[in-house]
N, C-alpha and C positions, 0 to 999 in steps of 0.2 A: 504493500500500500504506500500511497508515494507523498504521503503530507511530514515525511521524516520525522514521525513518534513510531517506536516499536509497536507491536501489536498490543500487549499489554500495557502499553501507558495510553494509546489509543483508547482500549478498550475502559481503561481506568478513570479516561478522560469522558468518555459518555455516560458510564458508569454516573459520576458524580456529577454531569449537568443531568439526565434524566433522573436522577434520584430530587432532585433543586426544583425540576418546572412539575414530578408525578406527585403532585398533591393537591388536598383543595381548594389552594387559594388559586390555582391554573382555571379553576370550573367558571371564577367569576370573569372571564377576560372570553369565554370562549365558549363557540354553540354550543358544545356538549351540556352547556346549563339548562337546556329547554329541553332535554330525556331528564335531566336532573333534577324536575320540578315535579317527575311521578313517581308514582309509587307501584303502579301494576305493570309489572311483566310489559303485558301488550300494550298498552300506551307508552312505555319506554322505549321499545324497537319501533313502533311505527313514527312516533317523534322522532328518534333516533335518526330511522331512515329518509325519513321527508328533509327536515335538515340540513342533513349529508348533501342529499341531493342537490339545497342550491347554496351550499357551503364554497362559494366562489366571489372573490369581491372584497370588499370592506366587511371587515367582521362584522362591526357595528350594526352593517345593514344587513349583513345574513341574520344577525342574531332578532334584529328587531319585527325582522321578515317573518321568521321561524315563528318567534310568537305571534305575529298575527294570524299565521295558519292554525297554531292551535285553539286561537278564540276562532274562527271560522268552525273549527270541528267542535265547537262550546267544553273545549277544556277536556275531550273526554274522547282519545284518535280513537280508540279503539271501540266505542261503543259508538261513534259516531259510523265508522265502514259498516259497521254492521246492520243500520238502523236507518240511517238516511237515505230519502228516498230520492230517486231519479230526478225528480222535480225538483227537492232543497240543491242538490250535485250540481242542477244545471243552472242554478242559476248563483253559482258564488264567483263574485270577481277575483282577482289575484295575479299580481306582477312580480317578478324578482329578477332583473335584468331578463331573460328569454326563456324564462319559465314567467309562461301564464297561465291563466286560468284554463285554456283547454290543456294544457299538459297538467295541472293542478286535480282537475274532475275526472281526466283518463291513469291517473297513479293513485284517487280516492277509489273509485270502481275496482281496479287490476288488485288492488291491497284488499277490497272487500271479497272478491273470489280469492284470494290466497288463502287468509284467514277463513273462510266457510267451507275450502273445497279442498284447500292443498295442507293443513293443516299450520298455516303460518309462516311467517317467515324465517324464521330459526330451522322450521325441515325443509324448506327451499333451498337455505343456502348450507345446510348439513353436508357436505361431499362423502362418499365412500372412503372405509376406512383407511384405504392405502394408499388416500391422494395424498403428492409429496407436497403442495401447494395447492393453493384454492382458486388460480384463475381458471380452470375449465368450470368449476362451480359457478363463476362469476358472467361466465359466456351462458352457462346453463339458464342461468337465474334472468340473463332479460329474454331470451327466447321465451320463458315462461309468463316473464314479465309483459310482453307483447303479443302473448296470443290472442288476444281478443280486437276487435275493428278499434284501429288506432289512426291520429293523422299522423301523417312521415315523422313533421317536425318535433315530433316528442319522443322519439326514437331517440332523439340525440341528449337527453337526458340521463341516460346510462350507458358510461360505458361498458364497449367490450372488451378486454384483454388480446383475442383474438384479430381483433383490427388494431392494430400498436397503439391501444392507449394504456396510458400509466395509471386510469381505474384510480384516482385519487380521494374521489369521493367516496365511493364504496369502499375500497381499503379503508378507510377513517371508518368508515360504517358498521365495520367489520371489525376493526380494532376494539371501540367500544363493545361492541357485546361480547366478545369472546375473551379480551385479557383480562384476569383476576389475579391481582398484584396486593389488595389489602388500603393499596391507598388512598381509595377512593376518587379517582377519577373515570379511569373506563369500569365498566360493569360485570364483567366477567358473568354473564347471563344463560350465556349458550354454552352448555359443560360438553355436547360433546362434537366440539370443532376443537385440534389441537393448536397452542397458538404460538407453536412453531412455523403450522405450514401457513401464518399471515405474512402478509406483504407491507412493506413501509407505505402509508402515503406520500405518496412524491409530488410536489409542487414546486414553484418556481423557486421559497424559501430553503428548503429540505434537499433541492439538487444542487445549491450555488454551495451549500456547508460543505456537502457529503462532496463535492469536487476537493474542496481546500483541502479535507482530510483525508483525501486519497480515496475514498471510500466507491469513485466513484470516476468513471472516464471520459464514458458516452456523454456528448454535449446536450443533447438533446433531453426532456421529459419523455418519455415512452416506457412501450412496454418493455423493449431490451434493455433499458436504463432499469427499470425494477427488476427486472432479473439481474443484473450485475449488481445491485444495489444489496438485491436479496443475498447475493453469494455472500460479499463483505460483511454482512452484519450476521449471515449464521455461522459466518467463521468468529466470531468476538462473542457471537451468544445462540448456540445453536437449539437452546430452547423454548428463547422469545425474545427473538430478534429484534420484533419492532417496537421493543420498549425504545431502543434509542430512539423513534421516532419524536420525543421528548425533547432530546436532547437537541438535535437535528431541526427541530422545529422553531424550539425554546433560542438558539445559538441564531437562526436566521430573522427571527419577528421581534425578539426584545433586546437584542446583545448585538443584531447587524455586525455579524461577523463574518 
């Protein structure tokens, strides 16, 4: 790795910033506080996931975003998918940079047949036991996502691994429910995804670090970039890698390093 620290003072070194940004005072600066405002299971992934989704931008505005979809869903995602009717669906407004409201009312519908028919999201995105990673889950999980009469444009609201994206949002999405570290930030929700086989969220902050520290070579955000990315960090922590996302993240938004 070419940022000239050993491996171990590397890994020493994310070690102690991920350890600095994994706690609760991280929850108030960052969307993950609007899952963090529930208490049940299903209204924590489907916050969660909605979110995620337009977790692109000014935090501020994602965050202030995010809660306005949950008063749209009167405080309650998950009894809201379940209960509202065709008519309330079609008639709610919603913008958040290029999600609107017909991408808003085709991921309330798509989320309401999950939870009725597929058993929810957490067995959606469950992968078979001896996946060594979770991007063919994640290619799986919008085909499923999309089988119902959709317009194009809201298609591009999830990515796929499969066509070279770096899945930034869903990786986050993903992180959240699946690591359980005690700290109280991600959820560790979903016991049985292993959260070795997750992927870092890679964004413009998280790939400019992971460059400086060698971590990382490919210029570009993609998906061979999270594959390389992946190598590096399960070589430092081959059991939960994307805790440095922490670090990585924490070193690029509040330290501009």
């Amino acid at each position: 790795m070419g940022s000239g620290l050993s491996n171990s003072d590397l890994k020493t070194f994310l070690e102690e910033k991920s350890n600095y940004y994994n706690n609760r005072s991280f929850i108030e600066t960052d969307p993950i506080q609007i899952p963090h405002s529930f208490n049940k299971k299903e209204d924590i992934e489907i916050s969660a996931f909605l979110t995620s989704i337009i977790s692109w931008g000014l935090r501020k505005t994602v965050i202030k975003n995010a809660f306005k979809m949950m008063r749209i869903m009167d405080n309650a995602p998950h009894d809201f998918i379940l209960n509202a009717t065709n008519n309330e669906i079609s008639k709610i407004k919603f913008v958040h940079r290029t999600f609107n409201e017909i991408d808003f009312r085709y991921f309330l519908n798509s989320l309401s047949k999950i939870y009725k028919y597929t058993g929810g999201l957490e067995n959606v995105f469950t992968p078979p036991n001896n996946e060594k990673n979770i991007h063919s889950t994640i290619h799986n999980f919008k085909k499923i996502f999309f089988k119902y009469s959709h317009h194009a444009r809201t298609t591009k609201h999830i990515a796929d691994p499969f066509k070279g994206s770096a899945c930034k949002r869903i990786n986050m999405f993903l992180r959240w429910m699946v690591r359980n570290d005690k700290n109280g930030v991600d959820f560790g929700l979903w016991k049985d995804i292993d959260k070795s086989i997750l992927s870092c969220p890679l964004d413009v902050h998280s790939g400019n670090v992971a460059r400086k520290l060698g971590l990382l070579n490919r210029t570009q955000n993609d998906h061979k970039s999270v594959l390389e990315l992946d190598k590096s960090l399960k070589e430092l922590n081959p059991l939960d890698p994307v805790k440095y996302d922490f670090a990585l993240f924490g070193l690029g938004v509040f330290e501009k390093f």
